[in-house]
Chimera marker file (.cmm) of the C-alpha trace (Angstrom):
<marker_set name="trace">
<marker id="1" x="103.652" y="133.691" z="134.710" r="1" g="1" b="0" radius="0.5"/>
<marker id="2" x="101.604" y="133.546" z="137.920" r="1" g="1" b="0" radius="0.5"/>
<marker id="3" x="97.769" y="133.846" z="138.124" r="1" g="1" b="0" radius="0.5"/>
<marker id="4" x="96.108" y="136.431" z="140.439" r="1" g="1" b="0" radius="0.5"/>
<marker id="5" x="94.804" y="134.262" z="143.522" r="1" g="1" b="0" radius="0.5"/>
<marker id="6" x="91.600" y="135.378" z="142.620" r="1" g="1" b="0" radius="0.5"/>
<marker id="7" x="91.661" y="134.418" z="138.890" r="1" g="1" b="0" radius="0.5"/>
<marker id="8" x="92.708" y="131.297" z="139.938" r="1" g="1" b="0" radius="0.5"/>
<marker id="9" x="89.116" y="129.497" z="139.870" r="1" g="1" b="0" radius="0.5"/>
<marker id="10" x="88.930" y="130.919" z="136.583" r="1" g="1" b="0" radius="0.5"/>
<marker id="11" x="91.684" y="127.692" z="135.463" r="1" g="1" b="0" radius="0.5"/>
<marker id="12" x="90.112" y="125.291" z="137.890" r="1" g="1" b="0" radius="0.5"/>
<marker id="13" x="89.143" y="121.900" z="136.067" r="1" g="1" b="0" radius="0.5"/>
<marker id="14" x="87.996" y="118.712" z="137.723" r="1" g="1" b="0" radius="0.5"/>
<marker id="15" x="88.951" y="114.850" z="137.131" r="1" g="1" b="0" radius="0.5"/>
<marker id="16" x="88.348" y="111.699" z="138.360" r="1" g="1" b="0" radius="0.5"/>
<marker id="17" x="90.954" y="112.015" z="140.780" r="1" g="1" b="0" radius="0.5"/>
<marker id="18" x="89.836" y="115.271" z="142.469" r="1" g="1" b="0" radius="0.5"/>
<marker id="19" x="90.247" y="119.150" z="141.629" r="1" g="1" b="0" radius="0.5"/>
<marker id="20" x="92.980" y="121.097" z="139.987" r="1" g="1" b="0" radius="0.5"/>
<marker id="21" x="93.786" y="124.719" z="139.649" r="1" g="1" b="0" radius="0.5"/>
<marker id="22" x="96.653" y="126.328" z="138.410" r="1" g="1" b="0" radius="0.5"/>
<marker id="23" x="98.696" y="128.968" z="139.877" r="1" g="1" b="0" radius="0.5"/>
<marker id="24" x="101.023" y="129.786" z="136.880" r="1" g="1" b="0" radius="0.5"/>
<marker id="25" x="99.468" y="130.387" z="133.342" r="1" g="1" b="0" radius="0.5"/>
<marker id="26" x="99.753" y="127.187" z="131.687" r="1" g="1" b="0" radius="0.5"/>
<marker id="27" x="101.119" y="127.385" z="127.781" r="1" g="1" b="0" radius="0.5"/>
<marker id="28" x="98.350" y="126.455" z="125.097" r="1" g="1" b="0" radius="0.5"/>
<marker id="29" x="96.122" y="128.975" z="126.394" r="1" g="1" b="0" radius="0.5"/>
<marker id="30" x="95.627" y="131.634" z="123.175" r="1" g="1" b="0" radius="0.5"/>
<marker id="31" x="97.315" y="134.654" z="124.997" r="1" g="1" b="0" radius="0.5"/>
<marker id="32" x="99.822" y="133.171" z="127.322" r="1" g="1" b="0" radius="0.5"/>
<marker id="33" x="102.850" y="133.598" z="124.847" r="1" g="1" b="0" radius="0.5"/>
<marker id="34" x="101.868" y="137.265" z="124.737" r="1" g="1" b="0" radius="0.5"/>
<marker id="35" x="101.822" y="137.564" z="128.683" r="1" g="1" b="0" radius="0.5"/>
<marker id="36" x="105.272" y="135.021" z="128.798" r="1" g="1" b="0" radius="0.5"/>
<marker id="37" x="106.628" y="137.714" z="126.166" r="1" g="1" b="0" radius="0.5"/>
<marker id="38" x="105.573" y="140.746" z="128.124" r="1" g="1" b="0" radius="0.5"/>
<marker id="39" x="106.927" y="139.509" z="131.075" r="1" g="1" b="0" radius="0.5"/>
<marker id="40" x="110.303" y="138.854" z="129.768" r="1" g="1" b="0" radius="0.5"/>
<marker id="41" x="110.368" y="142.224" z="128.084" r="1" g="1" b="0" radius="0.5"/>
<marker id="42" x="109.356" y="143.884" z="131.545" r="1" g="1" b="0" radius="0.5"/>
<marker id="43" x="112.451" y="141.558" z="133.232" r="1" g="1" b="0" radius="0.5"/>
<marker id="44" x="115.019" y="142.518" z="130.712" r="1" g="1" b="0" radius="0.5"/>
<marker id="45" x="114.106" y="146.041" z="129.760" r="1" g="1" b="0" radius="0.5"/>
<marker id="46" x="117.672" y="147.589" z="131.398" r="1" g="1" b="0" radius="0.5"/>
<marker id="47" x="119.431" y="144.955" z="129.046" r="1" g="1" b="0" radius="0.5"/>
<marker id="48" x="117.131" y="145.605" z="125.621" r="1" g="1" b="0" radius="0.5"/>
<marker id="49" x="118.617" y="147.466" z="122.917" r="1" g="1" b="0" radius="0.5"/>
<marker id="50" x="122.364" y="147.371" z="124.098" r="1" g="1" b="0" radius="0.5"/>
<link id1="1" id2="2" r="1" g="1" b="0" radius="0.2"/>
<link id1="2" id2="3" r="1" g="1" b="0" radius="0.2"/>
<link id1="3" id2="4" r="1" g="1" b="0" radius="0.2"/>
<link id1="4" id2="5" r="1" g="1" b="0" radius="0.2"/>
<link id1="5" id2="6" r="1" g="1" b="0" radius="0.2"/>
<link id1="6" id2="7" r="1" g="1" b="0" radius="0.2"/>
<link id1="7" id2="8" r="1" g="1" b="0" radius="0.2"/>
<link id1="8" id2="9" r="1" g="1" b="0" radius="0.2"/>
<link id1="9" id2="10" r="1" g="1" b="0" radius="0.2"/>
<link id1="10" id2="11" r="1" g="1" b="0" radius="0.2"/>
<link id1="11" id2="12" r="1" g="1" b="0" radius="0.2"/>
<link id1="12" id2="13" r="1" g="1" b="0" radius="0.2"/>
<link id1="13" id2="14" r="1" g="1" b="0" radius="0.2"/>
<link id1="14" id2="15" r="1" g="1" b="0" radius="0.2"/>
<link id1="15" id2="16" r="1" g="1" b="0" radius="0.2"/>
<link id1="16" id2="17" r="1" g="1" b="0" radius="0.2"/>
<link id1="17" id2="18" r="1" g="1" b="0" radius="0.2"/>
<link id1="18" id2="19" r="1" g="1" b="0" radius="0.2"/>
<link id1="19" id2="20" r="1" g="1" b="0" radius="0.2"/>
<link id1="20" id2="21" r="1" g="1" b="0" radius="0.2"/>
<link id1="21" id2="22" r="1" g="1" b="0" radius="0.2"/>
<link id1="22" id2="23" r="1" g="1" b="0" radius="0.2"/>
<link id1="23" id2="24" r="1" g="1" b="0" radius="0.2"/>
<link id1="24" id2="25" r="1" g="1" b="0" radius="0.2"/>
<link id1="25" id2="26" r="1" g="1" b="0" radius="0.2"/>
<link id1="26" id2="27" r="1" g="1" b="0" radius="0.2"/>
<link id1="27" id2="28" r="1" g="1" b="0" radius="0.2"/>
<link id1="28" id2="29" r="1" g="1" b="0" radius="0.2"/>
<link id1="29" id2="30" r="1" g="1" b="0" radius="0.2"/>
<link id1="30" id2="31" r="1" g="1" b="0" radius="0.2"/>
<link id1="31" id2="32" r="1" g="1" b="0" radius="0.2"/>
<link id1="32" id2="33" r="1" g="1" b="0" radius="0.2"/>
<link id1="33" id2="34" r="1" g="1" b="0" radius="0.2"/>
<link id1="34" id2="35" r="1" g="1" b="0" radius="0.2"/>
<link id1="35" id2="36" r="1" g="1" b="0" radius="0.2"/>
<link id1="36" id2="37" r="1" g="1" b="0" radius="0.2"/>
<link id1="37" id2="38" r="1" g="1" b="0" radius="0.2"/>
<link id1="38" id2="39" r="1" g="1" b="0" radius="0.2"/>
<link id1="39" id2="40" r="1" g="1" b="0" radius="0.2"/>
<link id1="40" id2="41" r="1" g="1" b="0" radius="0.2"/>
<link id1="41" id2="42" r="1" g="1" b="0" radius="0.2"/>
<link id1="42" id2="43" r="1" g="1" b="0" radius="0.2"/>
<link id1="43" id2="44" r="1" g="1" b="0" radius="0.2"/>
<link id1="44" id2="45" r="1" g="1" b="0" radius="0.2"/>
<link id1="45" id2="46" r="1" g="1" b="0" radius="0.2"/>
<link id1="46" id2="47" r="1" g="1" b="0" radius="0.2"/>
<link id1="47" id2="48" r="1" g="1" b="0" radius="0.2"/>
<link id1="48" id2="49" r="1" g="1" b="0" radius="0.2"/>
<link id1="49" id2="50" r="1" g="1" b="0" radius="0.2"/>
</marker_set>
């Protein structure tokens, strides 16, 4: 699931070798199953229930 552009400094973290941000929602965050989930279900609604 990608991050808005402008959400993206919201996941920015910094190391010893420089600083990171991510661009997709990474999984152990507490609500990124829910968004993975709801963006399956929006991909396969045509094929749900059949």
């Amino acid at each position: 699931v990608e991050l808005f552009v402008e959400d993206q400094h919201k996941m920015t973290f910094t190391t010893p070798w420089g600083t990171f941000a991510y661009r997709r929602m990474p999984f152990g965050l507490i609500n990124a199953r829910a968004m993975f989930q709801r963006a399956m279900d929006l991909s396969f609604r045509d094929l749900m229930g059949k």
